[in-house]
N, C-alpha and C positions, 0 to 999 in steps of 0.2 A: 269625158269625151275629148279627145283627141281636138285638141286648137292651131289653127294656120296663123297664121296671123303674119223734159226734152222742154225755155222747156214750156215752151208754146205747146204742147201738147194738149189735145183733149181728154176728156173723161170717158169713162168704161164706155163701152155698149153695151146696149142693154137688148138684149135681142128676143126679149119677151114683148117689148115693143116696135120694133122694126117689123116695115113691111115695105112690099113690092110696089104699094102707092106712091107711099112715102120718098120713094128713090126716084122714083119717075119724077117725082114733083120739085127734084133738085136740091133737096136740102134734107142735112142727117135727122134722122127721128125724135133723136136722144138729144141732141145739145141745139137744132134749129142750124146748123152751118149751111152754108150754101157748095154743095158738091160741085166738085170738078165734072167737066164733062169726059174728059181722058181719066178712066181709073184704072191706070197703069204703076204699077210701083216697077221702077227699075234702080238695082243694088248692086256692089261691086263688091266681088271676091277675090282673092287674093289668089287663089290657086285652083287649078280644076279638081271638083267634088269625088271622093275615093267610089259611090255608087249611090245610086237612090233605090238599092235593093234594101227592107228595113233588116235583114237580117245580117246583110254585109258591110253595108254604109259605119264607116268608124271616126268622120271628124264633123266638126260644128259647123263648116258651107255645103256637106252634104244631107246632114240632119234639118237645117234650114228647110231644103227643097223636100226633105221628105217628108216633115209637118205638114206641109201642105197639100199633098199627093195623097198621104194615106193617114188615117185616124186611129187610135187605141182607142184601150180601153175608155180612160180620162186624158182629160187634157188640164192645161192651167190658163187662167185668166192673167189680169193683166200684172198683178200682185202677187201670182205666182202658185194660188190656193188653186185646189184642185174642182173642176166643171165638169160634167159628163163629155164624154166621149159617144162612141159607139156605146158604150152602157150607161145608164140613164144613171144607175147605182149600183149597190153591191151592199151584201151580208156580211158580219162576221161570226164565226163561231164562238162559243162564252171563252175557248183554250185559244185563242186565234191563231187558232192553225189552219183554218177552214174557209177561204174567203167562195162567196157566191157573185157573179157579176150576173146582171139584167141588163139583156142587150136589147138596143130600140130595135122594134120589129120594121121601120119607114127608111135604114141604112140600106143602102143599094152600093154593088159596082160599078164602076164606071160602064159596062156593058149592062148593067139591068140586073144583074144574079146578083139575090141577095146577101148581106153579110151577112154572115152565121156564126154562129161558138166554134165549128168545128173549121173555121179560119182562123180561128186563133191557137188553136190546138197546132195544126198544120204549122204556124207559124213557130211558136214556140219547142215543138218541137223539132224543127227543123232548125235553127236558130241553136241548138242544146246537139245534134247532129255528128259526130267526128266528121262527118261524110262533105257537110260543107265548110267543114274550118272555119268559122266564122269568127272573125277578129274578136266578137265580142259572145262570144260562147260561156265564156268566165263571167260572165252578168244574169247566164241562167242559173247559172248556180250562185250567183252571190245574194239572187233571189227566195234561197233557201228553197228552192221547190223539191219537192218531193222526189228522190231517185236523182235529183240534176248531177250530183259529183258524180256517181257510179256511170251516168249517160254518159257524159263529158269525156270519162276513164276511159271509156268501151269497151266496161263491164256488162251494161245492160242495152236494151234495146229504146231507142227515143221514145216507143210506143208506151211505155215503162213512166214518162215522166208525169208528175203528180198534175194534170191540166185535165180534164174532161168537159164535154161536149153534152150534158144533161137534157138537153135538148135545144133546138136552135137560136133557142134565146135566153138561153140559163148554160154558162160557164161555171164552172166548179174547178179553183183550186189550192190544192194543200201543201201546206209546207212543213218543211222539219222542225222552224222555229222559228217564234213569234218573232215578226220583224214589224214593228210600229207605221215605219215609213213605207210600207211593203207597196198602198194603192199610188203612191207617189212616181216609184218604180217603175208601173204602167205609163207612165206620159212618154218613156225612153222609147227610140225608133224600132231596138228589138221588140221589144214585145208588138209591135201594129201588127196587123195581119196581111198576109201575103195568100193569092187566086190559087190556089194549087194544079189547076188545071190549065193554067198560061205559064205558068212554071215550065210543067212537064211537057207543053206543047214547045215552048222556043229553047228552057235551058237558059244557059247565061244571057240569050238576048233577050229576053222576056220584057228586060227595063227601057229598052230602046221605044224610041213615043210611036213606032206603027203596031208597036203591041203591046203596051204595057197596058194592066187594066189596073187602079184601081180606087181604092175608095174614100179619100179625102176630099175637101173644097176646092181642090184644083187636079189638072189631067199633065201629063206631060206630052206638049205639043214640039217643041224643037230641041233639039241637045246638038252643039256645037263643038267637041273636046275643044278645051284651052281655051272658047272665045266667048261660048253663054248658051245660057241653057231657062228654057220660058216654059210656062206653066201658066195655064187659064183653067178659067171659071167651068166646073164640072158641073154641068145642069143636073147630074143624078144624085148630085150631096145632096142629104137629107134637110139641109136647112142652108140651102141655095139660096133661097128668098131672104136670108138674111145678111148676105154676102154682098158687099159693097165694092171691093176690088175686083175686076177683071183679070187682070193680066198681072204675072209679075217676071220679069226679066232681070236675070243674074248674069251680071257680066265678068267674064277672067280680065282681071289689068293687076298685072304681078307687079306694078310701079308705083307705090303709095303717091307720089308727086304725079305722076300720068292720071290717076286717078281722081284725085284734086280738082287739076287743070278740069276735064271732062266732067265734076260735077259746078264747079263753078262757069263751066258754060253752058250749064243745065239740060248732059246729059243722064247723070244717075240724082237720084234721091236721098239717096243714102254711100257714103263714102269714111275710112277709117281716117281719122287727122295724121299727116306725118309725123313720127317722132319730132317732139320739140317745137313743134307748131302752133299747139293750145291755145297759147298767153295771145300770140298775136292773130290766130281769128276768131278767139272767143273776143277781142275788142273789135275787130273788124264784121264780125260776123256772133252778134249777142244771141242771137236769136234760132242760130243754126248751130253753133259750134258748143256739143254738151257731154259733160262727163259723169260718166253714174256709177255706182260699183258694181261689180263682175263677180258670179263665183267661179274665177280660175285663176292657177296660179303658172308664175313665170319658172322654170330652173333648168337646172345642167345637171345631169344622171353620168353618175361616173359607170364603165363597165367591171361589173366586177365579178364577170363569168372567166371562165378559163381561161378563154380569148381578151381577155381584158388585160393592160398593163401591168407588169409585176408592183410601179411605186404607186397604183391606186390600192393594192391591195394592202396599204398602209396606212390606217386611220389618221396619223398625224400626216400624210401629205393631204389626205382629204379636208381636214380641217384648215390646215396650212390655206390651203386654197379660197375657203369659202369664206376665212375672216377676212382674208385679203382683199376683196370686193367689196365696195366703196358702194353700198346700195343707191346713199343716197344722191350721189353725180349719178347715177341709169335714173334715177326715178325724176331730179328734179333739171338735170342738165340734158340730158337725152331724150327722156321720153316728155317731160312736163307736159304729164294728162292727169293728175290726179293722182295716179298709182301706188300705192303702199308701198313701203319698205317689206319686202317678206324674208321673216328669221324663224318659220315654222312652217311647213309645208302645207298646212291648213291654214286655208283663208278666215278673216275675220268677220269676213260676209254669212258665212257658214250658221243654219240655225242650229239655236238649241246647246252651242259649244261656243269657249270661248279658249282661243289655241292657248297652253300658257307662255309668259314671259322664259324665254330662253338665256341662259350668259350671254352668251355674243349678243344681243339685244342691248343689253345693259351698258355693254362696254362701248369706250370712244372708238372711234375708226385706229387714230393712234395707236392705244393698247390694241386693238384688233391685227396691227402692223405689226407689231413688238412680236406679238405672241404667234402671229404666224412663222414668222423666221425663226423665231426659236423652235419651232413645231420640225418647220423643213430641217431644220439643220441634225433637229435630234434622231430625222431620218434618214438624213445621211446626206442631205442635196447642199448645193453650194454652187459657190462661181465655180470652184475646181470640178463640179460633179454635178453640172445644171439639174436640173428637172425638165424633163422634154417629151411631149405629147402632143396629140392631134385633137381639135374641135371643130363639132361638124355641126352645121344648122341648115333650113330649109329658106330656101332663095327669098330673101326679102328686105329692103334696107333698113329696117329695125331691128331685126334680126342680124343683120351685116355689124349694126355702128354698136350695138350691144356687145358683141362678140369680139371684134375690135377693140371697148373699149377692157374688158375682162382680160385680152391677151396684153393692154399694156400696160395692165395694173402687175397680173404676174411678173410682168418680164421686170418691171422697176421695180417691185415690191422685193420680187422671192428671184430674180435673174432667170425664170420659168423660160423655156422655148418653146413657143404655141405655133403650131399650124395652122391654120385656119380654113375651112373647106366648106363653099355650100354645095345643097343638093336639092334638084324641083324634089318636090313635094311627095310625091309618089313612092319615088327612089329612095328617098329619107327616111319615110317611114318604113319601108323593105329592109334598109340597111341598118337601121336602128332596132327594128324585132328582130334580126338574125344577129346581134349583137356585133358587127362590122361597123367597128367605132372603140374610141379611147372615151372621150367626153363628146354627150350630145346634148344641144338644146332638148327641152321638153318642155310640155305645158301643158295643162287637163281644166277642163269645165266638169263641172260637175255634173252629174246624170241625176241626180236628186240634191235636195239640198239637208245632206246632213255630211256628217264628216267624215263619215266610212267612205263615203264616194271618191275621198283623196286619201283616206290612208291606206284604203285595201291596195291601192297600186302600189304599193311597195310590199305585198303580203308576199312569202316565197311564192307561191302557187298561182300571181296572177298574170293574166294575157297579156297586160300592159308594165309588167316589171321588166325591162326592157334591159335593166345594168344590171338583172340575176343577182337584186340584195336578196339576203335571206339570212332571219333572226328566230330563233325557234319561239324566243318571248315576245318578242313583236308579233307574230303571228298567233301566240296565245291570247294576249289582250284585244287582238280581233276579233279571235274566235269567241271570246267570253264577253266580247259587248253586244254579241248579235241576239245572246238572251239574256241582258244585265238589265234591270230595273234602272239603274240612276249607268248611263256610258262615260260621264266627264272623265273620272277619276283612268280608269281604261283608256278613252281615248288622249288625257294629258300624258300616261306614262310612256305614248308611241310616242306622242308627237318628244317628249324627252329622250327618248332612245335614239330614234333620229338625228336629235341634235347631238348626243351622244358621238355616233356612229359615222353620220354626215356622207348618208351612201348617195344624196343627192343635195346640189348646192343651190336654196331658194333665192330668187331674186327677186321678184317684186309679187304684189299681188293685182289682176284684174283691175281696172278700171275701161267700160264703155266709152271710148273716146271717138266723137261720130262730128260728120259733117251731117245735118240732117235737116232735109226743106223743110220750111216752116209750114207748107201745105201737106205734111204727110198728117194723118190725126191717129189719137191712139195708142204710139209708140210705148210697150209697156217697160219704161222706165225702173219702176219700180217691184221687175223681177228680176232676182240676181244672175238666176237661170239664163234668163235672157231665150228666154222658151217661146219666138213669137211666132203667130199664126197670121197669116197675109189675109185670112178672113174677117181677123177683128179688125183690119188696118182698113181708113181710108182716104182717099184724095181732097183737099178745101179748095176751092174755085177761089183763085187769085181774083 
């Protein structure tokens, strides 16, 4: 997923024991707290959300709201592990190629009409579509479902795709190949299900809060482009009574310091730390200021489509470039929030994989300096014959002092001449799919947590390969982990080729660096995903 950019914390809920008494009575079921009387969560985003359509929505402040609006299949707890959804559970077949989902019969829409299998159908096929373009079309088919590339192609008809509707509470579907993490999958925005008859009635407005209908623990009541957008408690969720937050209000402040200010005078709840802040409000602020680990990672995608520079299409300027970055001034002089060093485009967060050690890991910054100039020179670049390109990033001063600081490592390291250009949010990511760019910032969450979730976006074929790499082996050892018993050995020789290749320059890895009140409870820390639901979440009465 697409990225803009506790531990007073309580323990799980348990929502086998919550009740409607309980609430009334002022204090949490599970741990005895004494509840707020405002249970208001209010949260700041960086940029305004690309849709809360689930089939359109492509970054992580719009997936936020749309967890809460609408429900899948499964969902995750606070740990990350997979809870029913809309389906209570699910079959597999002995070849698991066959999945069954059992959907609760007590799921309603926000107007009263039942959820059913053939919403999900609707969805997914529509989602799989050419006809809607949907940014994340390439996730039906990375799903391995049945007919998805030929749908995708438009070869065949969506009606075609491997998803059926067995009857209103029994979901049936198959895939081309056994994929392990496949029910995992389901917790991603695409797959929710979407009203098809508020669709076809407004079309693109549908999302807008005087019509949008649908079936999550909250409704979408206000949307403000650029200034915030609120969501309340939908009385029609199936398990309303167990829902402790009211309201929750996401507000646009594109100024990590403006943002700050405004929660330190206790208007939001939750706020990102400025770069470089950490040290001094994690001592001023113990109990609010926390850093956890993230599955997503930081880097810079060189273009290396037609339209892209002739000296990128030079593996030694690429590499030239990416020793030359000094990870660790961004991770501990810049950003100091915890952040890794990243020398592999796979995070260490990541289950089940562990990325390998890369050369350039191994080596001093030093040698990393040495070797890059002998790189550029053997390219041809020099004082006499700089190296000169443009970097483009999405408006934000971490993004700014990052960018900044990358251009004045080039220019004294290799004598590079960097442009530097931001763009809102919107724009960026426009200008960055139509390959209108030299070098662009990038950065992905993970949509599951295994490690194809970052390496297929570099596969030639995906919607998110943005700088048109493409390795015909690279995209073999994809293909061959999707039905490999043991993936390491597979996914170690991408992540090798990469380093090899260097079609994109990693910089750091995720770390959750939050300003966050000490009366929020709940907060699941301890999901890498960072996959939260405003349902589990509640207020403690100061």
């Amino acid at each position: 997923m697409k990225q803009m950019t506790k531990l007073m914390l309580t323990t799980v809920l348990s929502a086998s024991v919550m009740t409607g008494a309980s609430f009334a009575a002022g204090t949490h079921p599970t741990t005895g707290e004494p509840l707020a009387d405002d249970q208001t969560f209010t949260y700041r985003v960086l940029d305004e959300h690309s849709s809360v359509d689930p089939q359109v929505v492509e970054d992580v402040s719009g997936s936020e709201i749309v967890r809460d609006l609408f429900e899948g299949l499964m969902n995750q707890d606070e740990n990350g592990e997979l809870v029913p959804g809309v389906a209570t559970g699910y079959d597999v077949s002995e070849d698991k190629l066959t999945y069954t989902f059992h959907l609760r019969p007590e799921a309603v829409w926000s107007n009263g009409d039942p959820v059913v299998a053939g919403d999900f159908v609707f969805a997914w096929r529509r989602a799989a579509d050419p006809a809607l373009a949907s940014p994340y079309q390439w996730f039906i088919e990375l799903m391995s479902l049945e007919n998805a590339s030929e749908i995708v192609a438009g070869d065949m008809a969506p009606e075609e795709l491997g998803v059926t509707a067995v009857d209103d509470h029994t979901l049936e579907v198959k895939l081309t190949a056994p994929l392990p993490y496949f029910p995992y999958m389901t917790t991603h925005a695409t797959t929710f299900p979407s009203p098809q008859k508020v669709i076809e009635e407004f079309g693109e407005e549908w999302t807008r809060p005087e019509n949008i209908v649908s079936n999550g623990a909250y409704i979408l009541t206000e949307h403000l482009p650029n200034e915030r957008s609120v969501r309340e408690r939908n009385e029609m969720y199936w398990d309303n009574e167990n829902t402790i937050i009211d309201k929750v209000v996401a507000l646009v402040i594109n100024d990590e310091n403006v943002a700050l200010t405004r929660y330190l005078a206790g208007e939001l709840d939750r706020t990102e730390v400025p770069a470089g802040q950490y040290p001094r409000l994690h001592e001023e602020y113990p109990d609010e200021a926390i850093s956890f680990p993230r599955l997503c990672n930081y880097y810079y995608t060189f273009n290396l489509s037609d339209s892209g520079p002739e000296a990128f299409k030079d593996v030694n300027v690429r590499k030239a470039l990416a020793l030359a970055v000094d990870r660790k001034i961004i991770v501990e002089n810049i950003l100091a929030g915890g952040q890794p060093e990243a020398y592999t485009f796979t995070p260490e967060a990541v289950a089940g994989f562990t990325p390998p050690t890369v050369p350039m890991a191994e080596m001093t910054q030093a040698d990393r300096d040495a070797m890059a100039t002998e790189l550029l020179a053997e390219a041809g670049y020099g004082s006499d014959n700089p190296l000169s390109f443009s970097l483009v990033y999405n408006t934000s001063e971490a993004h700014e002092k990052i960018a900044v600081a990358l251009s004045q490592m080039w220019k004294q390291k290799l004598g590079a001449e960097v442009e530097l250009a931001n763009m809102e949010w919107k724009v960026f990511l426009e200008e960055r799919g139509n390959q209108n760019f030299e070098l662009a910032r990038g950065a992905w969450c993970g949509d599951y947590n295994e490690a194809s979730t970052f390496l297929d976006l570099l596969d030639s074929q995906s919607g998110y390969n943005d700088g048109k790499y493409s390795n015909e082996e690279y995209d073999s050892l994809l293909e061959a982990a999707k039905t490999a018993e043991d993936t390491t050995p597979l996914y170690t020789s991408a992540e090798q080729i990469l380093a090899e290749e260097m079609p994109v320059i990693p910089i750091y890895h995720y770390a959750g660096v939050y300003m966050m009140d000490s009366d929020v409870g709940n907060w699941p820390v301890n999901n890498v995903e960072q996959n939260w639901y405003s349902k589990n979440l509640y207020k403690i009465a100061e």
